[in-house]
C-alpha positions in Angstrom: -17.5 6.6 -12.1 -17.7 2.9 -12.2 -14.5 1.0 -13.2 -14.7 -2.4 -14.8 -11.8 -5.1 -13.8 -10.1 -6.0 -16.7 -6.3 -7.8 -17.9 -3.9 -5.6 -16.9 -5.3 -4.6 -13.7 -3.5 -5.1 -10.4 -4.4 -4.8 -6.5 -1.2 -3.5 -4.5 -1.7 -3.2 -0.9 1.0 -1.0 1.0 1.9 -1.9 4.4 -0.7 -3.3 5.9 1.3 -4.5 9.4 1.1 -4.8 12.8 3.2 -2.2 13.5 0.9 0.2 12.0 -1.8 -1.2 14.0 -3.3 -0.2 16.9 -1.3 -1.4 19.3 1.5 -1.5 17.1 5.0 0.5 17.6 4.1 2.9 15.2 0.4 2.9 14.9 -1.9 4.6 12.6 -5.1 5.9 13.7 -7.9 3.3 13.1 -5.3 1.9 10.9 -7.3 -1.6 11.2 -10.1 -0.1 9.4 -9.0 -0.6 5.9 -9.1 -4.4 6.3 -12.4 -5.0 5.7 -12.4 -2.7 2.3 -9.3 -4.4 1.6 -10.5 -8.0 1.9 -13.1 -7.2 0.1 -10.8 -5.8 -2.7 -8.7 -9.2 -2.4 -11.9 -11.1 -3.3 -12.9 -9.3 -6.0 -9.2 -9.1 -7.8 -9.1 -13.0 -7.3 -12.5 -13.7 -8.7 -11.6 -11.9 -11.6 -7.8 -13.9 -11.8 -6.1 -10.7 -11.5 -2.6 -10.6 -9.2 -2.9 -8.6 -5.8 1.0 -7.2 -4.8 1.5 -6.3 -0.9 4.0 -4.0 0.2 5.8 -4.1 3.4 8.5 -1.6 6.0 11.3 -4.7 6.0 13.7 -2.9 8.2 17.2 -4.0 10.2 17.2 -3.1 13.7 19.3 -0.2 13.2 17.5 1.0 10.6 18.0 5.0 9.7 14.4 6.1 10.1 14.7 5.0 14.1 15.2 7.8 16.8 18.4 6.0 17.9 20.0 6.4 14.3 19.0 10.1 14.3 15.6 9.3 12.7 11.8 10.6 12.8 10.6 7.3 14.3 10.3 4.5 16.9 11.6 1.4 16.1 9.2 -0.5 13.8 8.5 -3.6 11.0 11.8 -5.1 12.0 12.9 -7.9 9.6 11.0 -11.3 11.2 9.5 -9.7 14.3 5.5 -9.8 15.2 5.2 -6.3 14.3 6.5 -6.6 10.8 3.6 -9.4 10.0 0.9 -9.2 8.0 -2.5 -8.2 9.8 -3.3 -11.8 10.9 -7.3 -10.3 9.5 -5.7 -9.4 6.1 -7.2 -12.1 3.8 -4.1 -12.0 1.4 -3.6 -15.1 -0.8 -1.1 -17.8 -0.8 0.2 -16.5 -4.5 0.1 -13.0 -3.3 3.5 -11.1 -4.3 5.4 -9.5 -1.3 7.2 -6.6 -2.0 10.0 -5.9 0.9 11.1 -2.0 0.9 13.4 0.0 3.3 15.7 -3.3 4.1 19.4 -1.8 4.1 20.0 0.1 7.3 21.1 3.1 5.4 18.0 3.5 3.7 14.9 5.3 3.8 11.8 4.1 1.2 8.2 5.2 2.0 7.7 3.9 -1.8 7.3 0.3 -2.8 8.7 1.5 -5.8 11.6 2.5 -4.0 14.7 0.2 -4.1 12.6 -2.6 -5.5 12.0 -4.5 -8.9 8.3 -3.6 -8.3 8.1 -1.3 -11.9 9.8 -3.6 -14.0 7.9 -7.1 -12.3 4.6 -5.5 -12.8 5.6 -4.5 -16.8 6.8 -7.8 -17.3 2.9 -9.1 -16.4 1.4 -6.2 -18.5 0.4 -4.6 -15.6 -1.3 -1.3 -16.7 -3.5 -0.1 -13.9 -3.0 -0.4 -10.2 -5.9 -0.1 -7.7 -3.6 1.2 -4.4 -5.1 1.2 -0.9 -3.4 0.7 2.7 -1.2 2.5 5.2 -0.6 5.6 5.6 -2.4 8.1 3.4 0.2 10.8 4.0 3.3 8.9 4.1 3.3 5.3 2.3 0.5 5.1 0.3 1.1 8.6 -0.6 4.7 7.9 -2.2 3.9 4.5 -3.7 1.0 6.6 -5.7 3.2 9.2 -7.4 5.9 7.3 -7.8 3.4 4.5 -9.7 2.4 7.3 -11.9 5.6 8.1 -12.4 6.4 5.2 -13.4 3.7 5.7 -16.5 0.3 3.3 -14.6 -2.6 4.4 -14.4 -3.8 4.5 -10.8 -6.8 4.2 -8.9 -6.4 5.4 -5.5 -8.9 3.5 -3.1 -10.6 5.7 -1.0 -12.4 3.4 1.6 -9.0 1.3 2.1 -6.4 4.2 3.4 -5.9 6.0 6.9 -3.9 8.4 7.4 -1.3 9.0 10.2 -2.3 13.2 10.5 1.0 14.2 12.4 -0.3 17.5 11.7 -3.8 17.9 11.5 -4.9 17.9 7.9 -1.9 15.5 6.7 -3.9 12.8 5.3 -6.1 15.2 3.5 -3.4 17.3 2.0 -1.7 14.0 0.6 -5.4 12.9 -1.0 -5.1 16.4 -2.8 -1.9 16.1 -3.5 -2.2 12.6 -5.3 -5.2 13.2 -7.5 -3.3 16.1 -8.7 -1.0 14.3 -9.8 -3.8 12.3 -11.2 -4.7 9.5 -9.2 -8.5 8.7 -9.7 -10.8 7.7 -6.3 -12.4 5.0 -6.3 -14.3 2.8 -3.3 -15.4 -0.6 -3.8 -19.5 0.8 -4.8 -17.2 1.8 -8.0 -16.0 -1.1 -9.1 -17.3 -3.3 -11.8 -16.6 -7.3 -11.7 -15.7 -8.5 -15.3 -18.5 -9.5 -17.2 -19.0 -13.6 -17.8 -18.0 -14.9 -21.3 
């Protein structure tokens, strides 16, 4: 399957952050290896003028997902902190659009959907397909998938640009199954087509 950019098309990258680093407070294995795909991506969508959208864990410090709040997990992405940046490696642009999720201590939002203008922003700019790659297969970039195609967009889930966090062994492959049930298509960068010249 190759897959032509075209008007209408949008890049969203979902959580790409220290904290989910290696190294990080919450880190996803060989999480850093989705920035190279996903610079890669970044180039492409800007050569063709098309907007890229990045999602990010915004939390309080007493957020509800923490252990001390009765939670599944350690403290992480706090508002303004080192581990809530960007990968300093991610090559996002200065007109990028940052979409903040999970910022009210009470709660929870694996979805950039979630608690967010993201659905009606992206209708507003006749967005129509999103190309979704980032972190974690299994929890993040899982929700952010169906809830995109709930939302009615076509999605192209990108392969070569997720990791999964595999709490249980198989997680990350379960949640690739799971979205292109719901029918998410896969795509890796060999895929993708650059909009032909006028």
């Amino acid at each position: 399957m190759t897959v032509r950019l075209k008007p209408g098309d949008a890049l969203l990258i979902v959580d790409v952050q220290n904290d989910f680093l290696p190294g990080g407070a919450l880190a996803v294995p060989h999480g850093d290896q989705v920035i190279a795909p996903l610079n890669d991506y970044i180039h492409r969508f800007r050569a063709a003028g098309l907007p890229i959208f990045a999602s990010r864990d915004w939390h309080p410090p007493n957020h509800c997902s923490f252990k001390a709040q009765g939670g599944p997990w350690p403290p992480h992405c706090i508002q303004d902190s080192e581990g809530a940046r960007f990968a300093p490696t991610l090559e996002l642009p200065e007109n990028a659009y940052i979409v903040s999720k999970a910022t009210r201590a009470e709660e929870e939002a694996y979805s950039a959907f979630q608690g967010t203008e993201l659905a009606p922003q992206l209708r507003d700019m006749g967005i129509r397909r999103l190309f979704i790659g980032g972190l974690a297969t299994d929890y993040c970039v899982k929700h952010t998938v169906l809830d995109a195609l709930n939302e009615g967009f076509t999605v192209y889930l990108l392969t070569d640009a997720i990791r999964a966090v595999d709490l249980q062994p198989g997680d990350g492959e379960r949640a690739i199954d799971e979205m292109l049930a719901a029918g998410a298509l896969p795509l890796t960068l060999s895929d993708l087509e650059m909009p032909q010249s006028p």
